[in-house]
C-alpha positions as CSV (number, residue, x, y, z in Angstrom):
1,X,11.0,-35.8,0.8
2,X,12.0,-33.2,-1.9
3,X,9.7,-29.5,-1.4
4,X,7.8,-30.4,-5.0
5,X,6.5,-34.0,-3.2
6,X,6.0,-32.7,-0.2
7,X,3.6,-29.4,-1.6
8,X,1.5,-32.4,-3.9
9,X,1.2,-34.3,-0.5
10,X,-0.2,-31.6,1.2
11,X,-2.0,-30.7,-1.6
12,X,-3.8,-34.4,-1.4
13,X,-4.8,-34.0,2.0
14,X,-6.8,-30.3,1.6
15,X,-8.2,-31.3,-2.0
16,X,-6.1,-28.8,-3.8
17,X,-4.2,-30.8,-6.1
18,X,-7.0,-31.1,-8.6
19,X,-8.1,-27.3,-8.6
20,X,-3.8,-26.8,-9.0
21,X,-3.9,-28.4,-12.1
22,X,-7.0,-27.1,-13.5
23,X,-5.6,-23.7,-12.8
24,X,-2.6,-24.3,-14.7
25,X,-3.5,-25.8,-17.9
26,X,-6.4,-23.3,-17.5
27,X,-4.4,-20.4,-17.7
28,X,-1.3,-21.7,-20.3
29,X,-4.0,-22.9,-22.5
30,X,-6.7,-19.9,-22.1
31,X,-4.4,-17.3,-22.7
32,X,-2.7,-18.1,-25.6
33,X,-6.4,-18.4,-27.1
34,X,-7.5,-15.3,-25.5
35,X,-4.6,-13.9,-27.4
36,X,-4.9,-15.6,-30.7
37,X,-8.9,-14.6,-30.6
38,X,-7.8,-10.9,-30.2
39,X,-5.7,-10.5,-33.2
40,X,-2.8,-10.0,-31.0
41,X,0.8,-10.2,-33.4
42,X,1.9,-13.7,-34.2
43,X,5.3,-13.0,-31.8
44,X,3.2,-11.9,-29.2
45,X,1.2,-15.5,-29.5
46,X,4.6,-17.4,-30.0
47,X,5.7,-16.4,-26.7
48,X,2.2,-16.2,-24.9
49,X,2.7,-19.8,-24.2
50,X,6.1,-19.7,-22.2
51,X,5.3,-16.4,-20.0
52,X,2.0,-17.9,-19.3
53,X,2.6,-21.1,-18.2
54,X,6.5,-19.3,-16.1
55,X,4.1,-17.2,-14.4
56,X,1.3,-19.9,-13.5
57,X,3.7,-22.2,-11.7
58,X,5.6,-20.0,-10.6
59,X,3.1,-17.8,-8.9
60,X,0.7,-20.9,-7.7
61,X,3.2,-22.9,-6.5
62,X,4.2,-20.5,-4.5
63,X,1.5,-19.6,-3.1
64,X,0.7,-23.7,-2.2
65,X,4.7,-23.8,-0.2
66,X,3.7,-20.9,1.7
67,X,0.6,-22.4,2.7
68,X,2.7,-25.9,3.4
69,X,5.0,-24.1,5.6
70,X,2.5,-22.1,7.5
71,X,0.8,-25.3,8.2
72,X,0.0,-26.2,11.9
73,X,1.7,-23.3,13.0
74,X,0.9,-21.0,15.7
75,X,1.6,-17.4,14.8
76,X,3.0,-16.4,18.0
77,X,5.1,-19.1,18.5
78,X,8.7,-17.3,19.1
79,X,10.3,-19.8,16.4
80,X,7.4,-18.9,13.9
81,X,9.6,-15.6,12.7
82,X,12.6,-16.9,12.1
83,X,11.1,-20.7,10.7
84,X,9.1,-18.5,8.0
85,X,12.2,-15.8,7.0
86,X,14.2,-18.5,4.5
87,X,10.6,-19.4,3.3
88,X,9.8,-16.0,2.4
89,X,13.8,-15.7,0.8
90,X,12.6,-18.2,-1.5
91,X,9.4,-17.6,-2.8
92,X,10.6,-13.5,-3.1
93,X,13.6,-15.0,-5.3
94,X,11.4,-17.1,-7.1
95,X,8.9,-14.5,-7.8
96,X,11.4,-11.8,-9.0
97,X,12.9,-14.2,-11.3
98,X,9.9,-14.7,-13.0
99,X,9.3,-10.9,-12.8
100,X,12.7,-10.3,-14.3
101,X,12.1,-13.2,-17.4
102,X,8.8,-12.4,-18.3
103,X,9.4,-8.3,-18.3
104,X,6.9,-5.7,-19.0
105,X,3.4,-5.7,-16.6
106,X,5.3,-8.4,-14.7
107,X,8.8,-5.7,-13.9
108,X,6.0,-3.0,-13.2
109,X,4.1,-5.3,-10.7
110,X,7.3,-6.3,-9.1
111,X,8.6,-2.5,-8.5
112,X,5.2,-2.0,-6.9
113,X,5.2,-4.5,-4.2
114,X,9.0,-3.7,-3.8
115,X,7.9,-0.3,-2.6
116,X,5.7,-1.5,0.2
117,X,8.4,-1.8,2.5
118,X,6.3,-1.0,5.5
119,X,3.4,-3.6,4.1
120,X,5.5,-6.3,3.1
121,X,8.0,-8.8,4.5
122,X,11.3,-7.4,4.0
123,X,12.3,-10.5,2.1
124,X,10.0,-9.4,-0.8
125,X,10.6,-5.7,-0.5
126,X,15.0,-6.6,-1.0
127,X,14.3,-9.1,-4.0
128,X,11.7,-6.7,-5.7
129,X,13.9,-3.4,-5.2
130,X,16.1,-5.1,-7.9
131,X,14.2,-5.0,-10.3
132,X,14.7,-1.5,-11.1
133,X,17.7,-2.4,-12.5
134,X,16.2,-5.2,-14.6
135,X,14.6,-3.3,-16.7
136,X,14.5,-4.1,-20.4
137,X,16.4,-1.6,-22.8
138,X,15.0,-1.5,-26.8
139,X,17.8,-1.0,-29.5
140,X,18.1,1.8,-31.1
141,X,16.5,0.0,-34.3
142,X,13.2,-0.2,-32.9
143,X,13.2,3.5,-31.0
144,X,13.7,4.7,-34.4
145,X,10.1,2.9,-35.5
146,X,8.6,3.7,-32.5
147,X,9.5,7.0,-33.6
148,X,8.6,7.1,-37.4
149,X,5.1,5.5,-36.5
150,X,3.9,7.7,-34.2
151,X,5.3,11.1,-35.3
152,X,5.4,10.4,-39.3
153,X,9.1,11.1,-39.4
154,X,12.4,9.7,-39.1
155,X,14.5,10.2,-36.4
156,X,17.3,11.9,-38.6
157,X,14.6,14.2,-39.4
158,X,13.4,15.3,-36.1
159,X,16.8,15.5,-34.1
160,X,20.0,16.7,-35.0
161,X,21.6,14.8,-32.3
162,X,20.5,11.9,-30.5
163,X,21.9,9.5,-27.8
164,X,22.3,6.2,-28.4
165,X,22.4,5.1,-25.0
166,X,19.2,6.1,-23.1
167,X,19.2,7.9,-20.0
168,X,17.0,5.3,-18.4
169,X,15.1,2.2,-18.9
170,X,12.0,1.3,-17.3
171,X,9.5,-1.5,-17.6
172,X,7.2,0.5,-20.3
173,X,9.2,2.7,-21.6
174,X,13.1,4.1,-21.9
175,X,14.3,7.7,-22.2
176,X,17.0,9.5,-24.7
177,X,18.6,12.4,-24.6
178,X,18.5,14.9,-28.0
179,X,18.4,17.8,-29.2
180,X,16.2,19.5,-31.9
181,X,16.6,20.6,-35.3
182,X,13.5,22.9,-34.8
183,X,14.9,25.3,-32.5
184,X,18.0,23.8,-31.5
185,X,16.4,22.8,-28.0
186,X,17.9,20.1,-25.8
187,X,15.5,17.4,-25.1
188,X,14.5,14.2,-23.3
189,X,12.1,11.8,-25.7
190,X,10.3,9.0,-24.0
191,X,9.7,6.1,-26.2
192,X,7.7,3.3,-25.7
193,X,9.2,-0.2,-26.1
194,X,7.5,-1.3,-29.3
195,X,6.0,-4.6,-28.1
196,X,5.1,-3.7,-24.2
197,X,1.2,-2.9,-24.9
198,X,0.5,-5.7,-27.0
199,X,2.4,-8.1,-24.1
200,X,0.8,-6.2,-21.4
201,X,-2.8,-7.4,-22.5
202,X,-1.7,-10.8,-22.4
203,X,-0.3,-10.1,-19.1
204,X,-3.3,-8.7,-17.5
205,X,-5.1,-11.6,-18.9
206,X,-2.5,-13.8,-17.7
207,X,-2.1,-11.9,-13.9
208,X,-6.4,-12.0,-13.5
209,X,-6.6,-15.6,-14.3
210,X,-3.8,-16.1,-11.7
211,X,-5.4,-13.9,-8.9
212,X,-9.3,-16.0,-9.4
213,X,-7.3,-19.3,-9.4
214,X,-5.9,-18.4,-5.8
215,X,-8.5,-16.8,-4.7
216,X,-10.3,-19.7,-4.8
217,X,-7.5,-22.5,-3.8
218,X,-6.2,-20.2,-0.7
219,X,-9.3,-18.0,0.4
220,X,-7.0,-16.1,3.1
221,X,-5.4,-14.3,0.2
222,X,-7.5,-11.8,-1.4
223,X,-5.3,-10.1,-4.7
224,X,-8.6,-8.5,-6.6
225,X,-7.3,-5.1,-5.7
226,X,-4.1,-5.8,-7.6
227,X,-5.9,-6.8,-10.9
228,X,-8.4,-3.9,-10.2
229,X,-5.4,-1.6,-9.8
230,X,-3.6,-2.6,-12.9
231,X,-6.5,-3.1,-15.5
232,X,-7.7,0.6,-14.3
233,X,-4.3,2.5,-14.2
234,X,-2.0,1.0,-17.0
235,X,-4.1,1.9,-20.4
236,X,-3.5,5.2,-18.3
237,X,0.0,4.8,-18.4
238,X,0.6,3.8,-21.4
239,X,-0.7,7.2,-23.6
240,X,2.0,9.9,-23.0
241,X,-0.6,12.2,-24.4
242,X,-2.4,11.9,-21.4
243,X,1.2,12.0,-19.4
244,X,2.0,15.3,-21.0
245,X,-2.0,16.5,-20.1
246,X,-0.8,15.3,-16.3
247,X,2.3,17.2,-16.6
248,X,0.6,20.3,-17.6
249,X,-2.3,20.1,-14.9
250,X,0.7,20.1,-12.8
251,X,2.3,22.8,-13.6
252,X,-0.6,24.8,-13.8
253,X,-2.0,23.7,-10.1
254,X,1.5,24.3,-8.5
255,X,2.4,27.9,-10.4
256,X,2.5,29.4,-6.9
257,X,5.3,26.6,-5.7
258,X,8.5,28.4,-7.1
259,X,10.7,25.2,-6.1
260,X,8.9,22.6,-8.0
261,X,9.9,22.2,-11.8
262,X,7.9,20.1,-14.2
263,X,9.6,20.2,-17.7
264,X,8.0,21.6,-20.3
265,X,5.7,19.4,-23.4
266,X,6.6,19.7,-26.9
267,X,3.9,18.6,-28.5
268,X,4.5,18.8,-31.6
269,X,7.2,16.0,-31.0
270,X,4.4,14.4,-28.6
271,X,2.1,11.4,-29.6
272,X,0.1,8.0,-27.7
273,X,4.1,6.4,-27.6
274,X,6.2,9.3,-28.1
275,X,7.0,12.1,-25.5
276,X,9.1,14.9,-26.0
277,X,9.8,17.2,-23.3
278,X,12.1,19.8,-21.9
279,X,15.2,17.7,-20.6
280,X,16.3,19.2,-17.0
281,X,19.7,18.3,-15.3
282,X,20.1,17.3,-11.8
283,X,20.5,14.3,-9.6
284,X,18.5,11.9,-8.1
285,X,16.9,12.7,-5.1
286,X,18.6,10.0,-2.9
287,X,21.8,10.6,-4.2
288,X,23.4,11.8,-1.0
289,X,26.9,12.2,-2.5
290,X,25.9,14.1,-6.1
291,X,23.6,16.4,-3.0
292,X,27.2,16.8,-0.8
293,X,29.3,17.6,-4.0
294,X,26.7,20.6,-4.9
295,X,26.1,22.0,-2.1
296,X,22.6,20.9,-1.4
297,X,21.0,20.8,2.2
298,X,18.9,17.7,2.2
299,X,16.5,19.2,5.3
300,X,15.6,21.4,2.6
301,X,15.3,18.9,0.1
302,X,13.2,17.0,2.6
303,X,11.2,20.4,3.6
304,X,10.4,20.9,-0.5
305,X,9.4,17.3,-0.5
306,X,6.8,17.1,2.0
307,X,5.5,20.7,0.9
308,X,4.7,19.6,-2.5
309,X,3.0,16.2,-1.1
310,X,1.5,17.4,1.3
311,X,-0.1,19.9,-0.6
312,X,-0.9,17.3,-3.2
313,X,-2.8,15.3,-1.0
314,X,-4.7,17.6,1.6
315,X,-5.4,20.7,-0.1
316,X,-5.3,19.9,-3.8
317,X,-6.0,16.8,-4.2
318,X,-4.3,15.3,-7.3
319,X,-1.1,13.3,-6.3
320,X,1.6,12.2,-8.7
321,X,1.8,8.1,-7.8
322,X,5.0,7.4,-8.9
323,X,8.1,8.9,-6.6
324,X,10.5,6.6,-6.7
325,X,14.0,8.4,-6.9
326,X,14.5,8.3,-10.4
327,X,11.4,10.6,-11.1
328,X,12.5,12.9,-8.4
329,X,15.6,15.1,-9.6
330,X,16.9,18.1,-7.7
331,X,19.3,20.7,-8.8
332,X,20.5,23.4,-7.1
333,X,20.8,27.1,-9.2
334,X,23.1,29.9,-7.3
335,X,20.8,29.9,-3.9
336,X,18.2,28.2,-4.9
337,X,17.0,24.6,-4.4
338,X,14.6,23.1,-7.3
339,X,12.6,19.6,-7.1
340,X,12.3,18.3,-10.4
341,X,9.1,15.8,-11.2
342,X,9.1,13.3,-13.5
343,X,6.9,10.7,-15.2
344,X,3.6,11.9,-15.0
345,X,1.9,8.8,-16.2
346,X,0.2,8.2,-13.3
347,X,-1.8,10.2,-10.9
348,X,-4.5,10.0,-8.7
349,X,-7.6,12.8,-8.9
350,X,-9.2,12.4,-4.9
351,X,-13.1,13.6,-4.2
352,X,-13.7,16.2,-1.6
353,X,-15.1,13.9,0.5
354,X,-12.5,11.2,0.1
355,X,-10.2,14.0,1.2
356,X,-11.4,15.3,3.8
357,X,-11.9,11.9,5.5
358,X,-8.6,11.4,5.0
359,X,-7.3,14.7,6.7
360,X,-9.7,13.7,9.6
361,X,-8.0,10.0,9.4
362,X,-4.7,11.8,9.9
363,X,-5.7,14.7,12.7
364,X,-6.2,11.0,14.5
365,X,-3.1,9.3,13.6
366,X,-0.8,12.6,14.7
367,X,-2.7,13.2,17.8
368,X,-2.8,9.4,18.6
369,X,-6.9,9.3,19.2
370,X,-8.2,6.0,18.9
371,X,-12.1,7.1,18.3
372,X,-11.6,9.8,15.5
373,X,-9.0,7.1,13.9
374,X,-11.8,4.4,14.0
375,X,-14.0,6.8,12.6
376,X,-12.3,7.8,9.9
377,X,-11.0,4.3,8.6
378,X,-15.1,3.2,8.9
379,X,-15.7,5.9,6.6
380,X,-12.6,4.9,4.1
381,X,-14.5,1.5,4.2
382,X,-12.2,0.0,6.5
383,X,-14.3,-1.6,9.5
384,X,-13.0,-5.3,10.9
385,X,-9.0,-3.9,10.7
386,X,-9.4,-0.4,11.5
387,X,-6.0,-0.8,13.8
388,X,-4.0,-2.0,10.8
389,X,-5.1,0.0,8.7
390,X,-4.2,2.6,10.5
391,X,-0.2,1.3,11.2
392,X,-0.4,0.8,7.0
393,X,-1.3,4.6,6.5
394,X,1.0,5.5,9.2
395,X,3.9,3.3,8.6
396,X,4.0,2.6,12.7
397,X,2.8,0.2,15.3
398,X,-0.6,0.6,17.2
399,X,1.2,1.3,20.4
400,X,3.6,4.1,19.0
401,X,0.1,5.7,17.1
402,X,-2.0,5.5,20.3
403,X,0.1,5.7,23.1
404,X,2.5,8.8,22.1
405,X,0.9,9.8,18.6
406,X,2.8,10.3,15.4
407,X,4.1,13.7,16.0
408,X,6.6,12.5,18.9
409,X,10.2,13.7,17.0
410,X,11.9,11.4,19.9
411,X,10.1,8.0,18.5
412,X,11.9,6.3,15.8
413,X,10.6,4.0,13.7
414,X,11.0,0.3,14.3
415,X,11.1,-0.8,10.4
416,X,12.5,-4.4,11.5
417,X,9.5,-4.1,14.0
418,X,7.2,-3.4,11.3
419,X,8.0,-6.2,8.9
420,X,8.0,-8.6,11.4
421,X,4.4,-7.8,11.9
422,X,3.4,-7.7,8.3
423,X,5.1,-11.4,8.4
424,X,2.5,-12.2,10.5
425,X,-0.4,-10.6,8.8
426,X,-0.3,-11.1,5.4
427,X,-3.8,-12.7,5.0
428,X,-5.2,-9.5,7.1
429,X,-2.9,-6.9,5.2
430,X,-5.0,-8.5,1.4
431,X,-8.1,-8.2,2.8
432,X,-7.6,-4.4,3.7
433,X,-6.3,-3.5,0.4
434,X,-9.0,-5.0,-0.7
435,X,-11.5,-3.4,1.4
436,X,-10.3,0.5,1.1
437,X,-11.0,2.6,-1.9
438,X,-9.1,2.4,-4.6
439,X,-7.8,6.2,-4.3
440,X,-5.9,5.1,-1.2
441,X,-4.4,2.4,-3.0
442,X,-1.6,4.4,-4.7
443,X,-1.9,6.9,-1.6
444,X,-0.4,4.0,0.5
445,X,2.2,3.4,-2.5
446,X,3.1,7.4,-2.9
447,X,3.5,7.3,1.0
448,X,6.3,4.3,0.9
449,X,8.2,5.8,-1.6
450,X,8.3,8.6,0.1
451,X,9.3,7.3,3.3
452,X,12.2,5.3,1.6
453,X,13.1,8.5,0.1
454,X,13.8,10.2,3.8
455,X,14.9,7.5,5.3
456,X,18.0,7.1,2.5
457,X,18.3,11.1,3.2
458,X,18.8,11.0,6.7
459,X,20.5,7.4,7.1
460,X,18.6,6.5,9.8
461,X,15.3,4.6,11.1
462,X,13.6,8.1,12.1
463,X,11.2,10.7,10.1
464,X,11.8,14.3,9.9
465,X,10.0,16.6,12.4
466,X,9.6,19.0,9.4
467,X,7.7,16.3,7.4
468,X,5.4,15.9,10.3
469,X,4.8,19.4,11.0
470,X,4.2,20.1,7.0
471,X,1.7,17.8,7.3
472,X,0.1,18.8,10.2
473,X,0.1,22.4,8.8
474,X,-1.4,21.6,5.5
475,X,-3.9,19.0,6.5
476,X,-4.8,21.9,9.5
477,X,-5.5,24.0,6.1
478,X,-7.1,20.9,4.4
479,X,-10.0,21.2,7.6
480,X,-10.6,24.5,7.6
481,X,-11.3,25.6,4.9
482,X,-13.8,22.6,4.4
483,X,-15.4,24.0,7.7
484,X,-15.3,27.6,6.5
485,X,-16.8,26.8,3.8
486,X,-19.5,25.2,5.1
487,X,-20.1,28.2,8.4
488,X,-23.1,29.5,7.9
489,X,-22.7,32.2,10.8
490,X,-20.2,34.9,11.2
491,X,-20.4,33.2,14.6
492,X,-19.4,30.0,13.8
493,X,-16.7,31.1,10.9
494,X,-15.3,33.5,13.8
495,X,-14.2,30.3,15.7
496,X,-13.3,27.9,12.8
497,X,-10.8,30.8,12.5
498,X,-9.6,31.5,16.1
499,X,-9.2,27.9,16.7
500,X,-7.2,27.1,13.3
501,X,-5.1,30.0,14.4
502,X,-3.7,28.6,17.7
503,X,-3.1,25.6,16.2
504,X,-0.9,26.8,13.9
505,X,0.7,29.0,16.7
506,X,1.0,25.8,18.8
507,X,2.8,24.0,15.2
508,X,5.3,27.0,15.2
509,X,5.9,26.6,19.0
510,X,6.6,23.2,18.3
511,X,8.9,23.6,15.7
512,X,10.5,26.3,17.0
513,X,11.4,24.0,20.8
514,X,12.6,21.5,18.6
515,X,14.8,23.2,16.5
516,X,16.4,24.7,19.9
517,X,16.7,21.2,20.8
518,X,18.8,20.4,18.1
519,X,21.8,23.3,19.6
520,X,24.2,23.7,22.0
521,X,21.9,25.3,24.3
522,X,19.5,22.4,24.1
523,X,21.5,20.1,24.2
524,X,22.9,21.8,27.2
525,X,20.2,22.2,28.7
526,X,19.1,18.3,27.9
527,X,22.1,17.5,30.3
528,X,20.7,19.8,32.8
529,X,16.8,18.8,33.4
530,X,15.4,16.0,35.0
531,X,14.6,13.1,32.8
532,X,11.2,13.5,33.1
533,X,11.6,16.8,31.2
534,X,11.8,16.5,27.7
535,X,13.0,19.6,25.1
């Protein structure tokens, strides 16, 4: 029995077949009239049709041979693991595929799940990851109207040189490099592809049609807070007047951080699909080879890195959301090492009490206490799953948060471990990220692109103490200054002091045992001690 007979058989038996085809003809029919209705551009229409009805069966029947696979299965069955990997291979193929042919919204969503590697099967998070290199590439033709629409002149008349081949090419935009006749100031311009916001309404028609249709036909998987996510954050994304705003907030917020660059706005040169901004040399942030060829010491790479998140997220609350490596450039100038941010389409303003929560969530996760941990995620919204959501924040297993806490340098982390588990909880992992607030949403994203950062740095399954201990320092900060703050006694704000004091003094003790751990003498003296004595 071919798979396509056997998924309609098991449609028949669980009554799915007829909502199947109402969802299909549903969705290839609706959205070309949505589109049509909306005074959408006859080529967008024409192809409405085709990525519509790609996406429906693509993305449905998917979802009905992952349901006929799991069927009468028993999760903790040994075999179930390695029964459900080629299953996974081949909807993650199939997926990406249609990803990669349909472009735009669809390349964006793909690149998203791909970085969920600690959420996510690692089947999906493999075939996703290539789809950064999939990205669609505009001539040169229609750069130069992008360019004469929004900024009233030609390209001839702006630049006096300008690359034909761009520097990069993502799903919503690719960038070139030039240089100025005004000035005679070399630049990188960011140009819209000239069709991607009229195709990404028909794809966030398409992509909410398809998350109601299985909603309903597969109840365990709940996909609102992906519609949610994109219909909120792309309009966002797609005005790089509001990118260059970002990137100014940015600068302004970090003035005091002397190794974070954010280049410079030109906005004269600037409009809603043109952005033109100081262009800044270096290499990408996990390129461990261009690091070794310049000198670069990626512990201090890493040590920037967590110090400018960290900072975002604890103490100032406004994260950039999108750190994969190719918006993360670092150069290196005599002595000094600069991180260099780019793409700041999309970022994430958090509420003083969202924050602080948070900080409290993660005072649990590195001390490994169950009750404040429970608190915290109740608090986040998170009730039902407050144990997984704690190993999705944390990127680790229950055990290793509970029974050592996160702050143990020695523990490594078990990433086939990990996705094994997410295998098993897919239906469970939905309904959390449909459950917390919508801030954490791109937290949880930031996080895993961060994490994939290090681990490429350091080549293996561990985190950097120093990322840890940044943390811990800044979301130390985080808390006391929301309890100063709130001290009504000189009492009370005597305390708050003394006791965020030692706990820095017991951070620097910390750091200071490890780092003598890592020489001769430590190791020496490793040799020495009992094993029950650990340096």
């Amino acid at each position: 029995m071919g798979p396509l007979i056997r998924i309609i058989h098991y449609a028949r038996k669980n009554k799915l077949k007829s909502g199947l085809a109402v969802s299909l003809v549903t969705l290839t029919i609706g959205t070309p009239v949505y589109v049509y209705n909306a005074r959408i551009d006859p080529y967008i229409v024409a192809t409405a049709f085709a990525r519509t009805g790609r996406a429906a069966k693509t993305v449905i029947s998917s979802a009905a041979y992952f349901q006929y696979h799991t069927w009468g299965w028993d999760k903790t069955d040994p075999e179930y693991d390695r029964y459900m990997s080629p299953v996974h291979k081949s909807i993650a193929e199939s997926l990406c595929d249609m990803c990669a042919k349909n472009g735009g919204l669809f390349i964006k969503i793909g690149q998203h799940l791909g970085s969920l590697e600690y959420l996510l099967p690692k089947e999906y998070t493999n075939a996703f990851k290539v789809l950064h290199d999939k990205a669609p590439v505009s001539s040169l033709e229609s750069v130069k109207k992008v360019i004469k629409a929004e900024l009233g002149s030609s390209l001839d008349e702006i630049f006096s040189s300008f690359d034909v081949e761009p520097l990069g090419s993502a799903s919503l935009a690719q960038v070139h490099r030039a240089v100025l006749k005004d000035g005679n100031r070399e630049v990188a311009v960011k140009v819209q592809h000239s069709t991607v916001r009229e195709h990404s309404k028909v794809d966030t028609v398409t992509i909410e049609f398809l998350t109601k249709a299985i909603d309903k036909l597969f109840p365990d998987f709940e996909f609102n807070w992906l519609i949610e996510t994109i219909k909120r954050n792309l309009p966002k994304e797609l005005d790089f007047v509001q990118e260059g705003q970002n990137a100014e907030h940015l600068s302004r917020l970090f003035v005091d951080i002397d190794f974070l660059k954010v280049p410079r706005i030109y906005w004269d040169y600037t409009n809603r699909r043109v952005l033109t901004m100081e262009y800044c040399k270096g290499g990408k942030v996990d390129d461990v080879k261009y690091m070794k060829e310049h000198g670069i010491d990626i512990n201090i790479v890493l040590s920037h890195l967590s110090k400018i998140f960290s900072q975002m997220i604890f103490t100032r609350g406004y994260i950039h959301c999108d750190p994969h490596p190719g918006n993360v450039l670092v150069q290196k100038i005599g002595f000094k090492t600069t991180i260099i941010l780019l793409d700041h389409g999309l970022y994430q303003d958090l509420t003083d009490e969202f924050r602080i929560a948070y900080c409290k969530l993660w005072q649990g996760l590195l001390s490994g206490d169950k009750e404040i941990i429970k608190k915290q995620a109740e608090k986040l919204g998170v009730e039902q799953h407050y144990g997984l959501f704690a190993c999705m924040v944390a990127s680790r297993t229950w055990e290793d948060i509970t029974e050592v806490g996160m702050a143990d340098h020695k523990k490594t982390l078990d990433v086939e471990r990990l996705q094994t588990e997410a295998v098993r909880q897919i239906p469970q992992i939905s309904q959390v990220l449909n459950f917390i607030p919508r801030q954490l949403l791109l937290i949880l994203k930031t996080n895993d692109l961060l994490r994939g950062i290090e681990m490429t740095l350091l080549q293996r399954n561990t985190q950097g103490v120093g990322t840890f201990l940044n943390m811990a320092r800044y979301c130390l900060l985080a808390l006391f200054t929301h309890r100063l703050n709130k001290s009504t006694t000189f009492y009370n704000s005597f305390f708050i002091y003394y006791f965020y004091t030692l706990s820095l003094i017991r951070l620097k003790f910390y750091k200071l045992v490890y780092n003598i751990s890592l020489t001769r003498v430590g190791q020496g003296l490793k040799r020495i001690l009992p094993a029950n004595v650990s340096i």
